[in-house]
C-alpha positions as CSV (number, residue, x, y, z in Angstrom):
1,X,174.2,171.9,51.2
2,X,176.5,169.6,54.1
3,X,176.7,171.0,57.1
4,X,178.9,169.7,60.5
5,X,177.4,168.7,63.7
6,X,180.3,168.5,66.7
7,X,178.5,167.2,69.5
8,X,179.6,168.1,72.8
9,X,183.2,168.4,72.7
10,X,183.4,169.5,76.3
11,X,185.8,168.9,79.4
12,X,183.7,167.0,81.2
13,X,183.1,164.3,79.4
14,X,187.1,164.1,78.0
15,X,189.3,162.2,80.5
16,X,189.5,163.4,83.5
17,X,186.5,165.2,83.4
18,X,183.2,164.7,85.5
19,X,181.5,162.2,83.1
20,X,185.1,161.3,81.2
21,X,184.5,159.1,77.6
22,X,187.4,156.8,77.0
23,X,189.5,158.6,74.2
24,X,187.0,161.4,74.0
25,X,189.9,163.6,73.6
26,X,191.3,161.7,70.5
27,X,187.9,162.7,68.9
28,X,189.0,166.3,69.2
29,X,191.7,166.5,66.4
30,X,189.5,164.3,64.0
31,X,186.6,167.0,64.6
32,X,189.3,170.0,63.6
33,X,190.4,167.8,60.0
34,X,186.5,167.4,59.4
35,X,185.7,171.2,60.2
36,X,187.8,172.4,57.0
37,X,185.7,170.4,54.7
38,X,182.6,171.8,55.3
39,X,180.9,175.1,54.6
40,X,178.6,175.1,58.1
41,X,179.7,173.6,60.9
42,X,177.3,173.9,64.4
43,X,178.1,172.8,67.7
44,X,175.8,171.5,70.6
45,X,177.1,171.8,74.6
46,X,175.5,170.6,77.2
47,X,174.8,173.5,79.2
48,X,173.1,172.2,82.7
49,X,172.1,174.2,86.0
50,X,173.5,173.3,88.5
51,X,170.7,171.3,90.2
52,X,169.6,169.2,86.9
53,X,167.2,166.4,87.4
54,X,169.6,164.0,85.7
55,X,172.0,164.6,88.6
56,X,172.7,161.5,90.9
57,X,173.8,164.4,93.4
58,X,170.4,165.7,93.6
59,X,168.6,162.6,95.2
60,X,169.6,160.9,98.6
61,X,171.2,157.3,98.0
62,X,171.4,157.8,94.4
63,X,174.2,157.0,92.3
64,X,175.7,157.3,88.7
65,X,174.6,154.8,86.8
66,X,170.7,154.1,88.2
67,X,167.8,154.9,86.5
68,X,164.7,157.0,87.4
69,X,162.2,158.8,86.1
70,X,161.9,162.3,85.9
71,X,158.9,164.1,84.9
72,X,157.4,161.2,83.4
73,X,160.2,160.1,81.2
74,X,162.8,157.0,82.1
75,X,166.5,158.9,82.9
76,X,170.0,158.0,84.0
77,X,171.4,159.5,86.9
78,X,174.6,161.4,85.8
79,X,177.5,162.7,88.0
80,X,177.3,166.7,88.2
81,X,178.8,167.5,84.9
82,X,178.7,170.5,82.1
83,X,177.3,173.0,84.5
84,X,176.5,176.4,83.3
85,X,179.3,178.8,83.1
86,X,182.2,176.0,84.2
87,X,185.5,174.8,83.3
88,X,183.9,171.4,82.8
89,X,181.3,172.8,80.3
90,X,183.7,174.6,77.9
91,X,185.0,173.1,75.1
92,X,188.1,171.0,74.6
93,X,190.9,173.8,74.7
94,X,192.4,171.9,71.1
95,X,189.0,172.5,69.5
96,X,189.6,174.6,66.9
97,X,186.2,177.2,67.4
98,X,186.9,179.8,64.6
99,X,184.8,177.7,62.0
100,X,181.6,177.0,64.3
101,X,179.2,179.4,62.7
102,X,176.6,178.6,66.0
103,X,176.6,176.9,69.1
104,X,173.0,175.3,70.2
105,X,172.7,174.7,74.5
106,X,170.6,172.1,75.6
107,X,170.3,170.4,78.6
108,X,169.3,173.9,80.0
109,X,165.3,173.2,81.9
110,X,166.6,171.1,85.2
111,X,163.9,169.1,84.8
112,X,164.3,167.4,81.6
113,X,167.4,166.0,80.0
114,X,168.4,167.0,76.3
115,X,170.5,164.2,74.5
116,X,169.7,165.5,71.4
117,X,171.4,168.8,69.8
118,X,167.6,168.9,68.4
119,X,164.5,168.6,71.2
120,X,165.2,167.9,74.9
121,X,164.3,164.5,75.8
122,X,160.7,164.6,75.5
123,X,160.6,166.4,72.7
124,X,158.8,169.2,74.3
125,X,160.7,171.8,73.2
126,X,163.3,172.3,70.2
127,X,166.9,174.1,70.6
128,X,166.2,176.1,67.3
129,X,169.2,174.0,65.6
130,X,166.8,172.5,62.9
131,X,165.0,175.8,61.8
132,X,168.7,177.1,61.7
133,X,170.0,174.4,59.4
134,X,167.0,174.6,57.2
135,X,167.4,178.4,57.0
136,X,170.3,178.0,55.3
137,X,169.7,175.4,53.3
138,X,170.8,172.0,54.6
139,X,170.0,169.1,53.5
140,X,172.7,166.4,54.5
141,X,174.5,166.6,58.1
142,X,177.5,164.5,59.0
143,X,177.7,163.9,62.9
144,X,180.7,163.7,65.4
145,X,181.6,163.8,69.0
146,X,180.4,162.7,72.2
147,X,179.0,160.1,73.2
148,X,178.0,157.9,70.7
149,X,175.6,155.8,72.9
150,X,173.8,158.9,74.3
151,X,174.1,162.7,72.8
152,X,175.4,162.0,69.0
153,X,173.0,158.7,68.8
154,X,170.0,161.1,69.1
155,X,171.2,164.1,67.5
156,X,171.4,161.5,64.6
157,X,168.4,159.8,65.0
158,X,166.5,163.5,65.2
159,X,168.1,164.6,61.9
160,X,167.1,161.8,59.7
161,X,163.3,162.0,61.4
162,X,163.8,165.4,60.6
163,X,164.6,165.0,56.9
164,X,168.1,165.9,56.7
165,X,170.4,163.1,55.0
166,X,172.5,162.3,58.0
167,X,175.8,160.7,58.3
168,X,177.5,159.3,61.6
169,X,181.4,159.9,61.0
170,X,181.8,156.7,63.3
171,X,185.6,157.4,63.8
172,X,185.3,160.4,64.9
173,X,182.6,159.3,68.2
174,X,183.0,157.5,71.3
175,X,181.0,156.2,73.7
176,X,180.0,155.8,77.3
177,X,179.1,151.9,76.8
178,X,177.3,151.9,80.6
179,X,176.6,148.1,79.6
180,X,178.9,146.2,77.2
181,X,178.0,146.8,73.6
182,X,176.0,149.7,74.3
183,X,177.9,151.9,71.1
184,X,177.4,148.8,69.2
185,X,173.7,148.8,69.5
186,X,173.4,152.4,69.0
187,X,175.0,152.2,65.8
188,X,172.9,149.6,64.5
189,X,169.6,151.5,65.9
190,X,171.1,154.6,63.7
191,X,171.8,152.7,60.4
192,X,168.6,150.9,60.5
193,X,166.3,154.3,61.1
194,X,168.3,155.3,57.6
195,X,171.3,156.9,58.9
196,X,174.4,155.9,56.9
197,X,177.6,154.8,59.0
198,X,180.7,156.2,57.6
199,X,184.0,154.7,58.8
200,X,187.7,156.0,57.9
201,X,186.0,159.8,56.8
202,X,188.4,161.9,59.4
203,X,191.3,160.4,57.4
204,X,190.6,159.8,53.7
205,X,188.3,162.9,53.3
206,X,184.8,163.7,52.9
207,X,182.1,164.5,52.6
């Protein structure tokens, strides 16, 4: 069985949002083609309190952008974004929601991030979405959404460790690209830990 990951199709990171992706929002109707091919789709949503450790906000003379580390693991500092129960942490009003059949919160512990729709970032604890897809029989999950560089890179690289046959639906991500080339060399780290790069799937069809 295939199954859809949407990744983080939220306000804040579409433009003019808190943390905006260029074109994030053109990712949004390509998400709603690929939902009607699928049996399962899933969604993850960065769900954050409002004093998160990855916040630049929370420490004097920070700023988006640098890099610290928080509880032993390296972090970017983020501008307040996706906070619990906001505007800025719903999902893109065109997102067609009727299809997801669950939605998976990470980011929720303020002191770890959560990339990943699968394990915060220190893999210390799980979000339940791999027992979930098991359950039910997955065995092959296509990926979309936001941001290919960060969230959808590791919610890819998770599923393949995880054994699931994953697909990155590359036209239907963008990226943050903090440094020049950033989306490129996430892409490349994803196909060479075995996760096939599909380009032109919103429009000719798949899986």
């Amino acid at each position: 069985m295939k199954a859809l990951i949407l990744v983080d199709l939220q306000n804040d990171f579409m433009p003019g949002g808190a943390l905006p992706v260029t074109e994030g929002d053109q990712v949004v109707p390509l998400a709603n083609k690929l939902q009607r091919r699928f049996d399962l789709v899933v969604a993850t949503q960065d769900w954050h309190p409002a004093n998160h450790g990855s916040f630049a906000a929370s420490y004097a003379g920070k700023k988006p952008g640098d890099a610290i580390a928080l509880n032993g693991l390296p972090q970017v500092l983020w501008p307040v974004h996706c906070v619990q129960n906001t505007q800025g942490a719903a999902f893109h009003g065109a997102l067609e929601t009727a299809r997801i059949a669950q939605v998976f919160r990470k980011g929720t512990d303020a002191g770890v991030d959560s990339y990943s729709g699968f394990f915060d970032n220190g893999r210390r604890q799980a979000t339940g979405l791999s027992d979930y897809l098991k359950a039910r029989g997955v065995e092959e999950v296509y990926v979309c959404g936001l941001a290919t560089d960060y969230c959808v890179r590791f919610t890819a690289l998770d599923a393949e460790s995880l054994g699931f046959r994953t697909r990155l639906v590359a036209d239907a991500c963008r990226g943050v690209e903090l440094k020049p080339g950033d989306v490129a060399r996430a892409i490349e780290e994803m196909r060479k830990a075995g996760v096939q790069v599909v380009q032109g799937c919103a429009a000719h069809g798949c899986p």
